[in-house]
ZAKE-827577 format. One line per field, with one value per residue (C-alpha): residue number from 1; residue in three letters; chain; x, y, z. Coordinates in nm, 2 decimals, padded with zeros to 4 digits. Each point is the difference from the previous one (the first is absolute). Last residue first. Layout:
# ZAKE-827577
k = (NUM, ...)
r = (ALA, ...)
c = (A, ...)
u = (X, ...)
v = (Y, ...)
w = (Z, ...)
# end
This chain:
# ZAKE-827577
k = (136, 135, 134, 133, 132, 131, 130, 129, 128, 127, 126, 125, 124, 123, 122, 121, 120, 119, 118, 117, 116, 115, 114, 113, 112, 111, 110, 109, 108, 107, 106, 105, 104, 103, 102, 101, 100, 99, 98, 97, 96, 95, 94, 93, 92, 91, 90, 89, 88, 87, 86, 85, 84, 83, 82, 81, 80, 79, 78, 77, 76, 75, 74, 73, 72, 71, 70, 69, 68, 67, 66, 65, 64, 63, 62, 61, 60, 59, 58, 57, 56, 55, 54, 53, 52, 51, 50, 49, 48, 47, 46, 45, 44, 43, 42, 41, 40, 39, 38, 37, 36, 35, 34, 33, 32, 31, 30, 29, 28, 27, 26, 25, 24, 23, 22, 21, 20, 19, 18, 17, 16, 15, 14, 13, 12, 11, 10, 9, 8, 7, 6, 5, 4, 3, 2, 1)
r = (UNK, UNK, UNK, UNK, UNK, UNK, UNK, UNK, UNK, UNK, UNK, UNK, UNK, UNK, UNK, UNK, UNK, UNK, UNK, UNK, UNK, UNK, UNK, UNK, UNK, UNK, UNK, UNK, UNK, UNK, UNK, UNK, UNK, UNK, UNK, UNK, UNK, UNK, UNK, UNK, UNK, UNK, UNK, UNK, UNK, UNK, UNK, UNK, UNK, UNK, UNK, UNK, UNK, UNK, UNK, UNK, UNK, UNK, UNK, UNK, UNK, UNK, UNK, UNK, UNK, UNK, UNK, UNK, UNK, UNK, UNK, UNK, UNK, UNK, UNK, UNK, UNK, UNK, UNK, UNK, UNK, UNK, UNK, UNK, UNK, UNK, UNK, UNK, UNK, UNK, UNK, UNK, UNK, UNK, UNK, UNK, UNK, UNK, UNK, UNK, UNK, UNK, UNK, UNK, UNK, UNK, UNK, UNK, UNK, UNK, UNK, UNK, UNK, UNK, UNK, UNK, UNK, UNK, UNK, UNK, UNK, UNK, UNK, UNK, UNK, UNK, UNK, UNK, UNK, UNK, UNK, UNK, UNK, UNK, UNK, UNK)
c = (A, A, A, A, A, A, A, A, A, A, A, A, A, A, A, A, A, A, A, A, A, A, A, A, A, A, A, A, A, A, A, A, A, A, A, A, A, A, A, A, A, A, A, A, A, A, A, A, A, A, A, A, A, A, A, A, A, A, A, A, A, A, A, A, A, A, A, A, A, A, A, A, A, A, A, A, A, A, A, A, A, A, A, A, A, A, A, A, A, A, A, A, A, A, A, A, A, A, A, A, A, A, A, A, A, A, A, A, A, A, A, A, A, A, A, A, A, A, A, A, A, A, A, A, A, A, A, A, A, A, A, A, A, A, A, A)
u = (10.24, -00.09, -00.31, 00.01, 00.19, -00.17, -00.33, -00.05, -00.13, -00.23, -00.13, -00.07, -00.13, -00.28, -00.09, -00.06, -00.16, -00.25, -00.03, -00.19, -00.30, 00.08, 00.01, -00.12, -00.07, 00.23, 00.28, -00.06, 00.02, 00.29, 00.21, -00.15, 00.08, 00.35, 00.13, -00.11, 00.16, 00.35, -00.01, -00.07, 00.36, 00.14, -00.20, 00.23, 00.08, -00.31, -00.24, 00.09, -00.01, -00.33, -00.13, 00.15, -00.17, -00.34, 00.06, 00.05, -00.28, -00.19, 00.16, -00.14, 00.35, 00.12, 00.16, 00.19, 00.12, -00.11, 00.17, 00.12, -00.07, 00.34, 00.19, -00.25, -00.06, 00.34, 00.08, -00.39, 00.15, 00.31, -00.17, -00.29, 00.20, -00.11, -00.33, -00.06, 00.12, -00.21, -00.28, 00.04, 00.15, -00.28, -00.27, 00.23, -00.02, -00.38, -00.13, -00.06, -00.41, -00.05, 00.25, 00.15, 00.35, -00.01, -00.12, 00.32, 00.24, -00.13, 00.11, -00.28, -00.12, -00.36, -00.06, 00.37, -00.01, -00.34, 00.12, 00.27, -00.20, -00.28, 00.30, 00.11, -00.36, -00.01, 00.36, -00.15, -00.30, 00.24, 00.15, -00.28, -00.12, 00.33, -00.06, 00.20, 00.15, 00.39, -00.06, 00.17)
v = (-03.72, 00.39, 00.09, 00.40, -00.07, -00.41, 00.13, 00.31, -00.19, -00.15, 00.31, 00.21, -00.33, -00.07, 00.39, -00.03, -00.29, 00.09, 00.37, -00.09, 00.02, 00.35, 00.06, -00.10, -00.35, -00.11, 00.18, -00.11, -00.39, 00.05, 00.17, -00.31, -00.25, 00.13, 00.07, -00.37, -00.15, 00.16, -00.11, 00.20, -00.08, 00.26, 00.29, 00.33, -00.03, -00.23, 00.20, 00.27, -00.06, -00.12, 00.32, 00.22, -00.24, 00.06, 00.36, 00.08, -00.21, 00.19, 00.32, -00.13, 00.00, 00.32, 00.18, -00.33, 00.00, -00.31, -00.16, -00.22, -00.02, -00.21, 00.32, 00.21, -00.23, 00.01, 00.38, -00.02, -00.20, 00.19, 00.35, -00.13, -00.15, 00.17, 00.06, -00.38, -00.11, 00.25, -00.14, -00.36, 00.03, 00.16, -00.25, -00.28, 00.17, -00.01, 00.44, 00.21, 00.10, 00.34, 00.03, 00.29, -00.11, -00.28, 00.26, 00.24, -00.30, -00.08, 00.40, 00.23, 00.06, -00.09, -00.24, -00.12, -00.06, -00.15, -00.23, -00.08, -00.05, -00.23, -00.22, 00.00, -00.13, -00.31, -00.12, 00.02, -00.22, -00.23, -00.04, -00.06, -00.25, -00.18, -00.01, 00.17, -00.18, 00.03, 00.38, 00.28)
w = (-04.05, 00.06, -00.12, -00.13, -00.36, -00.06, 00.14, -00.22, -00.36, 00.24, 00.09, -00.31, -00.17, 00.29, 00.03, -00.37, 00.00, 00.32, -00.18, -00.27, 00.09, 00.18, 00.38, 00.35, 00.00, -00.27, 00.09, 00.40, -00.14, -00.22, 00.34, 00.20, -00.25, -00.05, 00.33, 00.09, -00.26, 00.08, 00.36, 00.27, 00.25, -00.25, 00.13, -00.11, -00.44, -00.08, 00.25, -00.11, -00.39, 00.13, 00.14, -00.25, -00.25, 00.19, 00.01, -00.40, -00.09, 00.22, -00.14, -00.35, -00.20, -00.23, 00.22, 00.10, -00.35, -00.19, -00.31, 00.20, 00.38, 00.06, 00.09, 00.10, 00.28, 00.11, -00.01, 00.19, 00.29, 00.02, -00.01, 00.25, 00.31, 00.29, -00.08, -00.13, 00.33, 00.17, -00.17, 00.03, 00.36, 00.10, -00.17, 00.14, 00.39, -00.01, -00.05, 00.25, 00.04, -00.11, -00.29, -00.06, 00.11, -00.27, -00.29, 00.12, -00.03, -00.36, -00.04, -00.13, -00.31, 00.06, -00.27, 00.07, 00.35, 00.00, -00.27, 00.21, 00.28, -00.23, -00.10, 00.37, 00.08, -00.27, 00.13, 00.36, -00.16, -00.19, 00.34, 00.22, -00.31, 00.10, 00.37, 00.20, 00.29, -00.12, 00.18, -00.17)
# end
């Protein structure tokens, strides 16, 4: 990835891989399927996002259903669901983002896209995460 993004650049790649994996899900195809469909390629963050999240969904929602109490992941908005994939991600494979960063932009997407309530819940979800997936 180039270190020339701008940081709205990457809150707008982190905005498109939520709306892949949305794609993906809504269409029940794989979030690798909804990149390859896309007319114009998608910026190498947006890819990695996705594919990331692809790649490493079963240990990413264990964790999430872990700290998500008193909330199955059946049970959670599927945006919801995507944009703590997407940080738990983020947290456990981009270290050199820092913790605050990942947080604000995953709260910032929940509350944009999903339920009033989601910002706090996304928020609580993913902070509770950064001390297992954040190493040091």
């Amino acid at each position: 990835m180039s270190a020339m993004m701008r940081p709205d650049e990457r809150s707008d790649a982190r905005e498109r891989a939520l709306y892949l994996l949305y794609e993906a899900h809504s269409k029940a195809i794989s979030p690798r399927d909804a990149l390859s469909l896309q007319v114009l390629e998608p910026d190498e963050l947006t890819q990695l996002l996705v594919t990331g999240v692809d790649a490493n969904v079963e240990r990413l929602d264990a964790v999430i259903a872990s700290k998500a109490k008193g909330w199955s992941l059946a049970r959670m908005p599927v945006l919801d669901l995507n944009v703590l994939r997407i940080g738990a991600f983020e947290l456990a494979e981009r270290p050199e983002v820092p913790v605050a960063v990942v947080l604000d932009e995953a709260v910032e997407l929940a509350k944009r896209f999903s339920t009033d309530d989601s910002g706090k819940f996304v928020n609580g979800v993913l902070s509770a995460l950064v001390s297992e997936l954040r190493a040091g």
